[in-house]
C-alpha positions in Angstrom: -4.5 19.8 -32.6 -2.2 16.9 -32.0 -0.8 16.1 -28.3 2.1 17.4 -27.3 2.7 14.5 -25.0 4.1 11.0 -25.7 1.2 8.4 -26.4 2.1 6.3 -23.2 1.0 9.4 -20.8 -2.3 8.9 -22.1 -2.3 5.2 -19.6 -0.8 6.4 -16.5 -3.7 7.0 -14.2 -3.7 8.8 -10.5 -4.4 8.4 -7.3 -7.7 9.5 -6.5 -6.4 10.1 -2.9 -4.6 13.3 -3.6 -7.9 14.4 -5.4 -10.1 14.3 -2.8 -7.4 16.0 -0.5 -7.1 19.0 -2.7 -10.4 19.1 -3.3 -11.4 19.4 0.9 -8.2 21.7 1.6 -10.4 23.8 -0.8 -13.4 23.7 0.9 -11.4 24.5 4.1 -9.7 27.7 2.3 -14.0 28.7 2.1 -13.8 28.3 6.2 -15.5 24.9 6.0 -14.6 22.1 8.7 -13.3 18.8 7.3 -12.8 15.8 9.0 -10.5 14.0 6.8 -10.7 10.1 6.4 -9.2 10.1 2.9 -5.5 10.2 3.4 -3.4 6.7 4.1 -1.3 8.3 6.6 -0.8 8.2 10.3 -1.7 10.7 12.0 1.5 10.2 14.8 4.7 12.1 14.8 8.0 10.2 13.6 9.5 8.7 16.7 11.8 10.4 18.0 14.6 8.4 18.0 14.2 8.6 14.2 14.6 11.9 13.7 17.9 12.4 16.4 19.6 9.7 13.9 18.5 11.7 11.0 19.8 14.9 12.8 22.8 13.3 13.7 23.6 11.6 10.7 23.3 14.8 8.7 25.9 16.5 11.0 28.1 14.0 10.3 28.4 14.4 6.5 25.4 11.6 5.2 24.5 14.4 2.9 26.0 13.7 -0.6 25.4 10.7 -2.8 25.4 7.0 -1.4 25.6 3.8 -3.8 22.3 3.9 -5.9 20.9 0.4 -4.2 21.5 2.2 -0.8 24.0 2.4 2.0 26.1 -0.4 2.4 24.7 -0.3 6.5 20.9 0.2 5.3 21.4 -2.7 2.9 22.7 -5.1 5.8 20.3 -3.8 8.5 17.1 -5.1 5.8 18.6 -8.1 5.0 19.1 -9.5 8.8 15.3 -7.3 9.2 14.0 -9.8 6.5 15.5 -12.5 7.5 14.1 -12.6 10.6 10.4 -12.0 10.4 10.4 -13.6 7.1 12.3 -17.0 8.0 14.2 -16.7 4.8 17.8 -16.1 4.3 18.4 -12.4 2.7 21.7 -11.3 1.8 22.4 -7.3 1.7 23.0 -7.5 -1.8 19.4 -8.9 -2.5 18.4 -5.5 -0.9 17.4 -2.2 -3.2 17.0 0.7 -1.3 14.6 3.4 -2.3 12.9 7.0 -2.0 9.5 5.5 -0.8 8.4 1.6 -1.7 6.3 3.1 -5.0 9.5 2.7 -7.1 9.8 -1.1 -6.3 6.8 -1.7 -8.3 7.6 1.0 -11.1 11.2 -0.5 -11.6 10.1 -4.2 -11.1 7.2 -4.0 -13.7 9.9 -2.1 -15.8 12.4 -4.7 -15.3 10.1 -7.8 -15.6 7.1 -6.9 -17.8 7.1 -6.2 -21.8 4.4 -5.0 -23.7 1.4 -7.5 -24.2 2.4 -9.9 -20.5 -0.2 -10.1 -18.4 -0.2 -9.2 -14.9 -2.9 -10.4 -12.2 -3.1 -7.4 -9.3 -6.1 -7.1 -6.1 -9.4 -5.2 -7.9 -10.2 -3.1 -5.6 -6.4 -2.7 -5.1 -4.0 -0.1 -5.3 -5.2 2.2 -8.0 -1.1 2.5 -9.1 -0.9 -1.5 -10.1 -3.0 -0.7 -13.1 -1.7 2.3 -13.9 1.8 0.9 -13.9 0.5 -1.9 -16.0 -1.3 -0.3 -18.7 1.7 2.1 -18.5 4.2 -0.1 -20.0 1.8 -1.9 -22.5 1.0 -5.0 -20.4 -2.4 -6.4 -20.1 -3.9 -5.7 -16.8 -5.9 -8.9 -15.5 -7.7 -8.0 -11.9 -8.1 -10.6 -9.6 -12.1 -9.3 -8.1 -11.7 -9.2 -3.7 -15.2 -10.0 -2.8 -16.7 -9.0 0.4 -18.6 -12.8 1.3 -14.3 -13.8 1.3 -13.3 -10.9 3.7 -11.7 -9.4 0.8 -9.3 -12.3 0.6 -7.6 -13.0 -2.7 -9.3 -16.1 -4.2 -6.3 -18.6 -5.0 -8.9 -20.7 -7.3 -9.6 -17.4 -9.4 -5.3 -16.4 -9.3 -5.2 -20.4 -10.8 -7.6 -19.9 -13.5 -6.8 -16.6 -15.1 -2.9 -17.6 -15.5 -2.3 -18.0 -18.9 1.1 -18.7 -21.0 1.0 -14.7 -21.0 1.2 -14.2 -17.6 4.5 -12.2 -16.3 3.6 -11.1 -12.6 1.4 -11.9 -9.9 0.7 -9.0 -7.7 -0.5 -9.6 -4.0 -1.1 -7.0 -1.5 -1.9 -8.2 2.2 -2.9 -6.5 4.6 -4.5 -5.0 1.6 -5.6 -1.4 0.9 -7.9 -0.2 0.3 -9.9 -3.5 2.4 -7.8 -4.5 5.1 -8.3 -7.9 3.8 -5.4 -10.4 5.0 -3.8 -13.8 2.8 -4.0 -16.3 4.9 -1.1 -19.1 4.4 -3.4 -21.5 2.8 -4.0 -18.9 -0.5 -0.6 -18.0 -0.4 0.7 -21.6 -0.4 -1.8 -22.3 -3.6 -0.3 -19.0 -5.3 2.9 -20.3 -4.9 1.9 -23.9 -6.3 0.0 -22.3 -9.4 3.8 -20.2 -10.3 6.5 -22.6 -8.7 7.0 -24.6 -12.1 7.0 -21.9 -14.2 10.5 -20.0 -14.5 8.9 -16.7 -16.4 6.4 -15.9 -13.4 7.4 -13.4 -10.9 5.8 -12.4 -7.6 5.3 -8.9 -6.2 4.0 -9.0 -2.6 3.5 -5.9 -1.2 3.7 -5.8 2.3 3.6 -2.7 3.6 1.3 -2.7 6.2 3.0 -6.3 7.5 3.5 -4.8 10.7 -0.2 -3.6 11.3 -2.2 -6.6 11.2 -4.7 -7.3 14.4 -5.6 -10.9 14.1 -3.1 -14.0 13.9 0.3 -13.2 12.1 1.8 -11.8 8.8 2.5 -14.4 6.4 4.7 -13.6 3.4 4.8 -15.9 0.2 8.6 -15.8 0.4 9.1 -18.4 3.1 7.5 -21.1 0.8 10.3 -23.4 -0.8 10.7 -22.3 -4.2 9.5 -18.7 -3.9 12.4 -16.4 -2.4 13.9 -16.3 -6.0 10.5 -15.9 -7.7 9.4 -12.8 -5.3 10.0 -9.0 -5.3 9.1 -8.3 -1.8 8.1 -4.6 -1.0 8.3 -2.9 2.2 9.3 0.4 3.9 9.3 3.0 6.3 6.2 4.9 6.0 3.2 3.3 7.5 4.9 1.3 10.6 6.9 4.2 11.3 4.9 7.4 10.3 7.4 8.6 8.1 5.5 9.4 5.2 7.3 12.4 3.7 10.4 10.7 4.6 10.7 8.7 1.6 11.9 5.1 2.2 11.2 1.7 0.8 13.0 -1.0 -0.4 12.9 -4.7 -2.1 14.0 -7.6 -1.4 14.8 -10.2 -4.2 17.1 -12.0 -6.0 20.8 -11.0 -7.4 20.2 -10.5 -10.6 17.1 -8.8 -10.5 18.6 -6.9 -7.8 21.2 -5.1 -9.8 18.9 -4.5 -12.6 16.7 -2.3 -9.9 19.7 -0.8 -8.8 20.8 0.5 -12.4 17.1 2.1 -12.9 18.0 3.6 -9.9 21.0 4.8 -11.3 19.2 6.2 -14.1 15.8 8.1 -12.4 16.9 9.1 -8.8 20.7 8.4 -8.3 19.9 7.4 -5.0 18.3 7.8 -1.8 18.6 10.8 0.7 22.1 9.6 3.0 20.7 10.7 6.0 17.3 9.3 5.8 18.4 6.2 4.9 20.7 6.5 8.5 17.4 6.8 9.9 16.5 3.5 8.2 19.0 2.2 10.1 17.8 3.4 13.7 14.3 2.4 12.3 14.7 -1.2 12.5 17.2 -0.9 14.9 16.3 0.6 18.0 13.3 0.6 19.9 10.2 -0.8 18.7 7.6 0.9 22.1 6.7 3.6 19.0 5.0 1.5 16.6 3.9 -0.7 19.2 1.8 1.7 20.5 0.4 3.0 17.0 -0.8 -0.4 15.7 -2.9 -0.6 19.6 -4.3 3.1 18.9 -5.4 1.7 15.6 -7.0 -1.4 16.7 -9.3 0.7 18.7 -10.2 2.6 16.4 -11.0 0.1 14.2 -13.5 -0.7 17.1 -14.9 2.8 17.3 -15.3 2.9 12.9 -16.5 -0.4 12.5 -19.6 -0.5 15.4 -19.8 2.9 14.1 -21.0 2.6 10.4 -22.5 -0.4 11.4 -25.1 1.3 13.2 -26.0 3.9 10.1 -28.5 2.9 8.3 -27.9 1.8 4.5 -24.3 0.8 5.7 -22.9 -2.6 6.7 -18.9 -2.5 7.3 -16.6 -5.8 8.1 -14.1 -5.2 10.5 -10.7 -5.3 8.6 -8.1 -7.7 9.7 -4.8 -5.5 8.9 -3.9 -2.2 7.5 -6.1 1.3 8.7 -8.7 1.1 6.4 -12.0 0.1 5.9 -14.5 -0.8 3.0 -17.9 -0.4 3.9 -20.7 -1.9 2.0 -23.0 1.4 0.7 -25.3 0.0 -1.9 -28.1 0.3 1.0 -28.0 4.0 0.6 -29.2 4.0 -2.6 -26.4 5.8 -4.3 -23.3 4.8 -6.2 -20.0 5.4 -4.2 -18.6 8.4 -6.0 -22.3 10.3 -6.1 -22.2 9.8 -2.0 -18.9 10.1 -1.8 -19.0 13.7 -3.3 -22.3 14.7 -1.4 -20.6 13.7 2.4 -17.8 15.6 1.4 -19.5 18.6 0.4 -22.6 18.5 2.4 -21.3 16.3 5.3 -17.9 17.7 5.5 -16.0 14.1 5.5 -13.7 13.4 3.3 -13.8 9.8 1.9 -12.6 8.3 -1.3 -14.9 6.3 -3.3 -14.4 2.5 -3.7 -14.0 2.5 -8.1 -10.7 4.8 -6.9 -9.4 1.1 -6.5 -11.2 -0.3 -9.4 -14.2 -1.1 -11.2 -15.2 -4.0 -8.7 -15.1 -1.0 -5.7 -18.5 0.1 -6.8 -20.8 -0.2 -4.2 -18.3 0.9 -0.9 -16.0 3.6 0.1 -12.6 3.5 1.6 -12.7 5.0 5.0 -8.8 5.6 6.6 -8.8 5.3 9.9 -5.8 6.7 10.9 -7.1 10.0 13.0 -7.9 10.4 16.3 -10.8 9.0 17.7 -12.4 12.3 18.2 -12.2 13.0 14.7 -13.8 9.7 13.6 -16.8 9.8 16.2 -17.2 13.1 14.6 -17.5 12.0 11.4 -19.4 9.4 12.0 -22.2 12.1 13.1 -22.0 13.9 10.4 -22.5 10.2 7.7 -25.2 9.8 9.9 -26.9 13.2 9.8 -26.3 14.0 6.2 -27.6 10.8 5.4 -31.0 10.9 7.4 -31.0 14.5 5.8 -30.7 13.3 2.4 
């Protein structure tokens, strides 16, 4: 019997994230304990100050629709944001404001990339790259993070797989599902390798730019030439635990800009009014909240790394950004899904395996660390005791 569904549906893939979640909230519905380490969220409330603005802005009528690139004071509030921890000059119309920072890379692989371009992205990356690229009928080309480069992006690699096909260069740092970090020497030989050529575009997603625990975030934007040539991608969620809020945004040129805007127009009409008011108070007011989150998270990056360190069949290098880690398994004995389904349902931890982020993530899981230390010390017990159990 044919398909009732349009050919392309049959190249959009998932993330396996959401898999694994349902699949332990089942095992809790049978009264098991889970200790989940699966998720990319922070475990911390909203600040408050957040959620007052969103309050407030909601009792003040922000509660019909806004321009579909955002609200005019959102819009303003990125662009001087940008500017300053970028050291490039953003203008508020360079700014497209969105329900979460996944539609930045849906519209601008939409807007930039026909079928048959090739696009370089992180393997192990962000499992929705691929699917976005295969999903318009580009050629997906990964770039392979290797452990023995902390994960890094090699620059050399980026330099030899561009071809007269390539469309987009996609960079992730701090990455997920690694932690790796770009340091500004790779980013400066990106930006060599697609300076000259006018058909090359940049997507940087920087999403976890504010948790980073060594040195300081770099972006490929403030390199001469590369402002015009970059989508940047940021939001809400992760520096500010506002997940389920929805808000992201992009920065980029004019042009490109508008054309972001009209797929707005066309999928979503815009972004919630109020939320985006607590945009606003996000970037705005104080900064103590966050602060305090990315200092929670850099000890328990401590307590995960010495941790799985000390289990035998595991070696784990300590991550330089983001609230992951990507420990090395292949001492174990098993692939990553096989133990990656047995510590879920024998261990009761919830991990995700490493080919969730591509085919070069065999041989390691993805461990979030962003739950409470108690939580992780438990779970580090029970890898330990279902693996001496094995």
């Amino acid at each position: 019997m044919d398909s009732i569904f349009a050919k392309r549906m049959e190249s959009l893939g998932t993330e396996t994230a959401f898999e694994v979640l349902a699949k332990a909230k089942a095992l809790e519905k049978q009264g098991r304990d889970i200790v989940h380490l699966e998720i990319g969220e922070p475990d911390f409330d909203t600040p408050k100050n957040i959620k007052e603005a969103a309050i407030k802005a909601m009792n003040t009528g922000y509660t019909h629709y806004v321009p579909s690139a955002g609200i005019p004071e959102l819009r303003q509030t990125i662009a001087e944001y940008i500017s300053n921890t970028r050291n490039i000059k953003v203008a508020p119309e360079e700014v497209v404001v969105t329900p979460g920072a996944k539609p930045i890379m849906f519209f601008s692989i939409l807007a930039l990339v026909n079928p048959g371009d090739e696009v370089l992205y992180p393997n192990p990356g962000f499992p929705i790259y691929e699917s976005l690229i295969n999903f318009v009928g580009a050629k997906p080309v990964p770039v392979p993070l290797k452990e023995e480069n902390d994960f890094s992006l090699d620059p050399e690699y980026v330099k030899e797989k561009i071809t007269k096909k390539t469309k987009m260069i996609i960079i992730n740092s701090p990455e997920n599902p690694t932690g790796g970090v770009l340091s500004k020497q790779d980013l400066k030989v990106i930006a060599d390798c697609v300076n000259d050529r006018n058909d090359v575009f940049v997507l940087a997603d920087e999403i976890y730019s504010r948790i980073i625990y060594e040195g300081k975030h770099e972006s490929i934007t403030a390199f001469p030439g590369m402002k015009d040539k970059t989508i940047l991608l940021d939001g809400f969620s992760k520096t500010y635990a506002m997940t389920g809020w929805r808000l992201g945004y992009g920065a980029m040129r004019k042009d490109l800009a508008e054309k972001i805007a009209q797929l707005m127009t066309n999928s979503n009409s815009c972004t919630s009014a109020f939320v985006q008011m607590a945009g606003v108070e996000a970037l705005k007011g104080p900064q103590k909240e966050p602060e305090k989150m990315v200092a929670e998270f850099k000890k328990r990056r401590e307590v995960i790394v010495s941790g799985l360190n000390s289990i035998k069949g595991i070696t784990c290098k300590k991550p330089k950004g983001a609230f992951y880690v990507f420990p090395n398994i292949t001492g174990t004995g098993m692939n990553c899904r096989e133990l990656g389904d047995y510590l879920l349902n024998t261990g009761g931890v919830a991990v995700l395996p490493g080919t969730s982020f591509g085919k070069y993530g065999e041989g390691y899981l993805r461990l979030s660390f962003a739950n409470s230390v108690d939580n992780i010390k438990k779970a580090l017990e029970r890898i330990e005791k279902t693996l001496k159990n094995r």
